[in-house]
C-alpha positions as CSV (number, residue, x, y, z in Angstrom):
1,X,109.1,99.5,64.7
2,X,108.3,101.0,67.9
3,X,107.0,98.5,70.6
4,X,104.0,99.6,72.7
5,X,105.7,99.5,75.7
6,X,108.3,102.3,75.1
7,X,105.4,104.3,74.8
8,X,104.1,103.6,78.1
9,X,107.4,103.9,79.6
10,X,107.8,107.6,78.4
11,X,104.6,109.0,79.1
12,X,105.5,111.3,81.8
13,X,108.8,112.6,79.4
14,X,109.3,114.4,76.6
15,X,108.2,111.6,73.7
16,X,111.2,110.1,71.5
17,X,110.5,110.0,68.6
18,X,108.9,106.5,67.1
19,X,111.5,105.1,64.3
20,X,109.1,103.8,61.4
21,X,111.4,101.8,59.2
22,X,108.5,101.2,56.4
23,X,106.0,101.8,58.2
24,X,104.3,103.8,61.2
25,X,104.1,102.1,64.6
26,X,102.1,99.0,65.7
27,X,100.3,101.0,68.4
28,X,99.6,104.0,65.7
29,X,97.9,101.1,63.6
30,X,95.7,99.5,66.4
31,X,94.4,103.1,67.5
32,X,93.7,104.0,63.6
33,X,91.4,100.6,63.6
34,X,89.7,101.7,66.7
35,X,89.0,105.2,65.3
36,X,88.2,104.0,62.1
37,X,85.6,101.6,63.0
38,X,84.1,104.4,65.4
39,X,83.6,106.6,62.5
40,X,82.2,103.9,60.3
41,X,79.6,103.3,63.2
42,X,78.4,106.7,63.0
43,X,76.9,106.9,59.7
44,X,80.2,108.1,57.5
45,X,80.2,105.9,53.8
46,X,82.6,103.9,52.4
47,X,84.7,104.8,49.5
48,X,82.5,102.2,47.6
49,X,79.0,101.9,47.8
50,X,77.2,99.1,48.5
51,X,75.6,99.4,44.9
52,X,78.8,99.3,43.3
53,X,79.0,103.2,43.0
54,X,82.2,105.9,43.9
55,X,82.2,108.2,46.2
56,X,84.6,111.2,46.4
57,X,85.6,113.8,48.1
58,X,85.0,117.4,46.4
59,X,86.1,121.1,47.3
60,X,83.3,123.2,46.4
61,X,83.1,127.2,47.2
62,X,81.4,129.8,45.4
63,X,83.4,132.7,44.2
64,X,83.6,136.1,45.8
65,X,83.6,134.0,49.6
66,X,80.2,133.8,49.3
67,X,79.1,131.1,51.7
68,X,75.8,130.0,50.3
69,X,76.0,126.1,50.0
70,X,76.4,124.4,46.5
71,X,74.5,122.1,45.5
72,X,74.6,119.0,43.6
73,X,72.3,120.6,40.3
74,X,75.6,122.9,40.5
75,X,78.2,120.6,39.5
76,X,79.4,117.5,36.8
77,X,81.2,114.8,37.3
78,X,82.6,113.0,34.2
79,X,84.4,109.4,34.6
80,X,87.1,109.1,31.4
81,X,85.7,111.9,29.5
82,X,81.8,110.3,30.0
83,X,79.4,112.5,32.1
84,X,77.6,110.8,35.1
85,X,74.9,110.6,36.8
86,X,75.5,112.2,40.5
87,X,73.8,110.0,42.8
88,X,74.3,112.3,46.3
89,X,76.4,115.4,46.6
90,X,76.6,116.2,50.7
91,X,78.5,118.8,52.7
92,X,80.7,116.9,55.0
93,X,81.6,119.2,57.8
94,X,83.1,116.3,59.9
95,X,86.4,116.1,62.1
96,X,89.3,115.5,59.7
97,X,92.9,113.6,60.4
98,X,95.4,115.6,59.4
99,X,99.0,114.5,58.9
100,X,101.6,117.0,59.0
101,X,104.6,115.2,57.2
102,X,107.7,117.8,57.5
103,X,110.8,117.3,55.5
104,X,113.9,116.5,58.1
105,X,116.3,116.2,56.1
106,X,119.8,118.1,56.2
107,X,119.5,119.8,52.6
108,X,116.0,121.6,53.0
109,X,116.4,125.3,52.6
110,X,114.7,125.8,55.9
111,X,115.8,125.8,59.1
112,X,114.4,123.8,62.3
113,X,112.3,127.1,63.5
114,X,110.7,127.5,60.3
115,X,109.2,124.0,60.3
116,X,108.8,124.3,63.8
117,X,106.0,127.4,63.5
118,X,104.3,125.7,60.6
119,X,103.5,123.0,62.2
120,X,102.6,124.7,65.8
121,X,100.2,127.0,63.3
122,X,98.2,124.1,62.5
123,X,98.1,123.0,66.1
124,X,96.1,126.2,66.8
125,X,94.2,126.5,63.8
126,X,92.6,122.8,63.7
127,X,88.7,122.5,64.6
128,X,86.8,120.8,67.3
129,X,87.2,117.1,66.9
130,X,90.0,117.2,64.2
131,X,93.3,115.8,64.6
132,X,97.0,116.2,64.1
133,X,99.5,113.4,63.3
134,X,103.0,114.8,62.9
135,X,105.6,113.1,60.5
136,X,109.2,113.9,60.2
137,X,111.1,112.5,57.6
138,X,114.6,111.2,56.0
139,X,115.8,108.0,55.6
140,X,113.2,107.0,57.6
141,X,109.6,108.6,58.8
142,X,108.8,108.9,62.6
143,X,106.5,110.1,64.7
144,X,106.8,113.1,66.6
145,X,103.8,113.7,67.6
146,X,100.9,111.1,67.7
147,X,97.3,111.7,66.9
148,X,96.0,114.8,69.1
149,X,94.7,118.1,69.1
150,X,96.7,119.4,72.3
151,X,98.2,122.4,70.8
152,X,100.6,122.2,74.2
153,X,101.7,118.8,73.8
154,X,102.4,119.5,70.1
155,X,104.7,122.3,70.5
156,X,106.7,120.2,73.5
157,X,106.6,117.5,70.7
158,X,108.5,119.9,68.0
159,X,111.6,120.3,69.8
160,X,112.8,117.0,68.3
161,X,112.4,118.4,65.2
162,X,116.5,117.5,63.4
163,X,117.7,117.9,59.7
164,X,120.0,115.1,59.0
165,X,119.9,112.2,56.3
166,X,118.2,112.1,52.6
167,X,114.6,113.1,51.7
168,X,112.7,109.6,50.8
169,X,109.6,111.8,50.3
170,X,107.9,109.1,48.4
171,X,108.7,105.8,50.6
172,X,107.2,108.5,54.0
173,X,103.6,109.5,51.9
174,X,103.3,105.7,51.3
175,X,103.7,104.6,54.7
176,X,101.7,107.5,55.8
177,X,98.8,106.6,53.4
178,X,99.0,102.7,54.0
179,X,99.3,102.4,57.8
180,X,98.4,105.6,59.9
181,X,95.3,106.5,57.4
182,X,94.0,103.7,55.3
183,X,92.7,102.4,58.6
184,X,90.9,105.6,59.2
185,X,88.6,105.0,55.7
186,X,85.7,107.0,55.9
187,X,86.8,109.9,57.7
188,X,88.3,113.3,55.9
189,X,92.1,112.2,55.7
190,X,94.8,114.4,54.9
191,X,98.5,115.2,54.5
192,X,100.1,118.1,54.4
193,X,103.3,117.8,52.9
194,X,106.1,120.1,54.3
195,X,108.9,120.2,51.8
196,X,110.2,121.5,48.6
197,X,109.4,118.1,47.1
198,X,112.8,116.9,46.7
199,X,112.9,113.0,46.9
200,X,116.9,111.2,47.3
201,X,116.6,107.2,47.6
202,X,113.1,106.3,48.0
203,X,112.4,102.6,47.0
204,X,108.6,103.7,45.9
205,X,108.2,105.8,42.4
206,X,106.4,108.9,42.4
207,X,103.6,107.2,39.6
208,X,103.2,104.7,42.5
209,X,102.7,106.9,45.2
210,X,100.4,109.6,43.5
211,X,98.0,106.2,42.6
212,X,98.0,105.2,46.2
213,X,96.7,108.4,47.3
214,X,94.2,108.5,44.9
215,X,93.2,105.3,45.5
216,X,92.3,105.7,49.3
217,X,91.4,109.2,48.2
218,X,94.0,110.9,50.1
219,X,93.9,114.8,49.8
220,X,97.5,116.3,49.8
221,X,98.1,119.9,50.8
222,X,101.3,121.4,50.0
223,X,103.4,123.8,52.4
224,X,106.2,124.8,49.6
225,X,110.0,125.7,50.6
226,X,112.4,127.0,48.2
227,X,113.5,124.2,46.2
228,X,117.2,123.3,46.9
229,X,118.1,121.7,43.4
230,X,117.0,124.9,41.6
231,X,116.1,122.8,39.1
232,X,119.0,120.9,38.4
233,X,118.3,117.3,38.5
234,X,118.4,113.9,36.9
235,X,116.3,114.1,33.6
236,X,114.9,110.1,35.0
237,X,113.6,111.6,38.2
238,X,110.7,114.6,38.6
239,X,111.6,117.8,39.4
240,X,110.7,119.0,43.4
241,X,108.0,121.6,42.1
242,X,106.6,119.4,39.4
243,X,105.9,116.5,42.5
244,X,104.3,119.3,44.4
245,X,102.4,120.9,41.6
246,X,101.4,117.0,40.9
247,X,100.4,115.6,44.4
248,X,98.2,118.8,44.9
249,X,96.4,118.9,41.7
250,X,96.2,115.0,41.3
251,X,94.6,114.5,44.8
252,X,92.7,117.7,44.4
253,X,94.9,120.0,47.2
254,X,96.7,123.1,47.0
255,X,100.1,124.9,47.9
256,X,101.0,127.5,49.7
257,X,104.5,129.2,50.5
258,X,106.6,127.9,54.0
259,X,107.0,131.8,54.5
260,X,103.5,131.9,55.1
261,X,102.7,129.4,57.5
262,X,99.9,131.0,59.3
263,X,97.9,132.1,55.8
264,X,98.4,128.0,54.9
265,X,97.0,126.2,57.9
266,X,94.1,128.7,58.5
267,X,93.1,128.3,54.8
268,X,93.7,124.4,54.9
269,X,91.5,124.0,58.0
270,X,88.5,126.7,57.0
271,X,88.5,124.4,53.8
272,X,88.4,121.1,55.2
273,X,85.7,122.4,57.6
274,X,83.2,124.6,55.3
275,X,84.1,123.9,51.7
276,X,84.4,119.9,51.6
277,X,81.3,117.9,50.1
278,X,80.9,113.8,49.6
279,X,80.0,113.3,45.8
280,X,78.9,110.1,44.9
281,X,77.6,108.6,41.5
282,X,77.7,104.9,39.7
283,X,80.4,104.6,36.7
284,X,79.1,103.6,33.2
285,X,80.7,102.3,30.7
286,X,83.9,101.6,32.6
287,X,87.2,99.3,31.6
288,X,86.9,96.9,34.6
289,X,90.2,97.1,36.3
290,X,91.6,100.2,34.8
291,X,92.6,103.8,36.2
292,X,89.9,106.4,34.8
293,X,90.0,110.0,34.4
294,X,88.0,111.9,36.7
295,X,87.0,115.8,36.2
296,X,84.7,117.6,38.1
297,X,83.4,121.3,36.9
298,X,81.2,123.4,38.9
299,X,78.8,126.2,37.0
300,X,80.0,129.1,36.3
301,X,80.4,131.3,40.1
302,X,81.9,127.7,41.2
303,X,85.5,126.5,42.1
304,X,85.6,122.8,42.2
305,X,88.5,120.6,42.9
306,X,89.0,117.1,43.3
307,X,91.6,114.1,42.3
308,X,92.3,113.8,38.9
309,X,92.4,110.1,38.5
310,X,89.6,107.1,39.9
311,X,92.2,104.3,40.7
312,X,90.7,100.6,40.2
313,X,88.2,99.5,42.9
């Protein structure tokens, strides 16, 4: 775990990047209280009301790019197959925290370049106030480049950008979810996952990690390279596209292709910007304790996505 002086000592260089042996850094976590409890100040909700309701976070557009708002009378939201009562149903416009977390290891069928330009796309597609945490991972996740929207600094910081090692996917989304964004609750959190979805040695399961991100209501994007197993793998393990296809639809994200980067980050920020909405509404008639099915449907005219499973409170 990198100490908060060896960041100090190499602000005038190049940064190294921060080893995160099961976890992100100590000084990632303190500024991901800070920001956290800013953003709780101004006015953003919890997760879970204070009357014991949900709230979730809901892509909503009209079809056709038409860019009329939708509204609440415009949707359903049914918890384990039981409709509900929406309580508010908000556009949320606000800054979002964005981690980029891009597959290092020495198998990917892409080269250093390739992950190089999708990652510099997003550093010039981002909006005012959002921000870019950039992950690369094998054995082990680190931090390339820390929270910021300097488009500069993030293309110095890609340069240290290396394929070597295995592909713990699974054990980097976990430690991504439970240290550098579970502090930030309340805001629009997000990763966009840079891989083929191949996972080689991860101590976490796959079940374990989709149920995390649900729970802190984690939104996975997916930038999709070709997948290097084509298809042959161990029958006890998931299958690179099928973890894709699942993290996206179970978190309520989407996937694009690595060959084009510049179509995926402008779509992924122009979503999280005009298309997100806060849904809220108070479960009835739920097994205390238990993981629920969650579906919302928009009328017809209306796209709607969102996770596919309501984790425990």
């Amino acid at each position: 775990m990198c100490a908060l002086t060896s960041l100090e000592t190499e602000k005038a260089k190049v940064k190294p990047k921060q080893k995160l042996p099961g976890g992100l850094s100590f000084v990632l976590l303190a500024m991901g209280l800070l920001a956290g409890l800013t953003m709780a100040q101004s006015g953003h909700r919890p997760l879970v009301t204070n009357s014991g309701g949900v709230s979730v976070n809901v892509v909503a557009r009209r079809d056709n790019d038409r860019s009329a708002p939708v509204s609440g009378k415009e949707v359903a939201v049914f918890d384990n197959g039981i409709e509900q009562a929406i309580k508010n149903f908000t556009p949320d416009p606000s800054p979002a925290r964005i981690v980029l977390l891009v597959d290092n290891s020495l198998s990917i069928r892409a080269d250093v370049e390739k992950l190089e330009q999708v990652a510099r796309e997003f550093a010039y597609e981002i909006y005012e106030g959002d921000k870019l945490l950039i992950v690369g991972y094998d054995e082990e996740a680190e931090i390339v480049a820390d929270w910021t929207d300097d488009a500069k600094s993030i293309e110095t910081s890609l340069k240290l950008f290396r394929k070597k090692g295995q592909p713990h996917l699974f054990d980097a989304i976990r430690a991504v979810t439970d240290q550098a964004l579970r502090p930030l609750q309340g805001q629009k959190r997000i990763i966009v996952v840079i891989s083929d979805g191949l996972d080689r040695g991860s101590k976490a399961t796959f079940d374990q990690t989709l149920a995390e991100l649900q729970s802190s209501d984690v939104t996975v994007y997916a930038v999709q390279a070709i997948d290097r197993t084509r298809g042959a793998i161990r029958r006890d393990v998931p299958k690179p596209k099928q973890v894709i296809n699942k993290l996206a639809e179970g978190t309520g994200g989407q996937i694009f292709s690595i060959d084009k980067p510049t179509d995926a980050a402008k779509s992924i920020c122009d979503e999280l910007r005009k298309n997100r909405y806060l849904l809220s509404y108070a479960p009835s008639s739920t097994p205390f304790g238990q993981a629920r099915s969650l579906l919302v449907l928009g009328d017809q005219g209306i796209t709607v996505r969102a996770k596919s499973m309501q984790q425990p409170n």
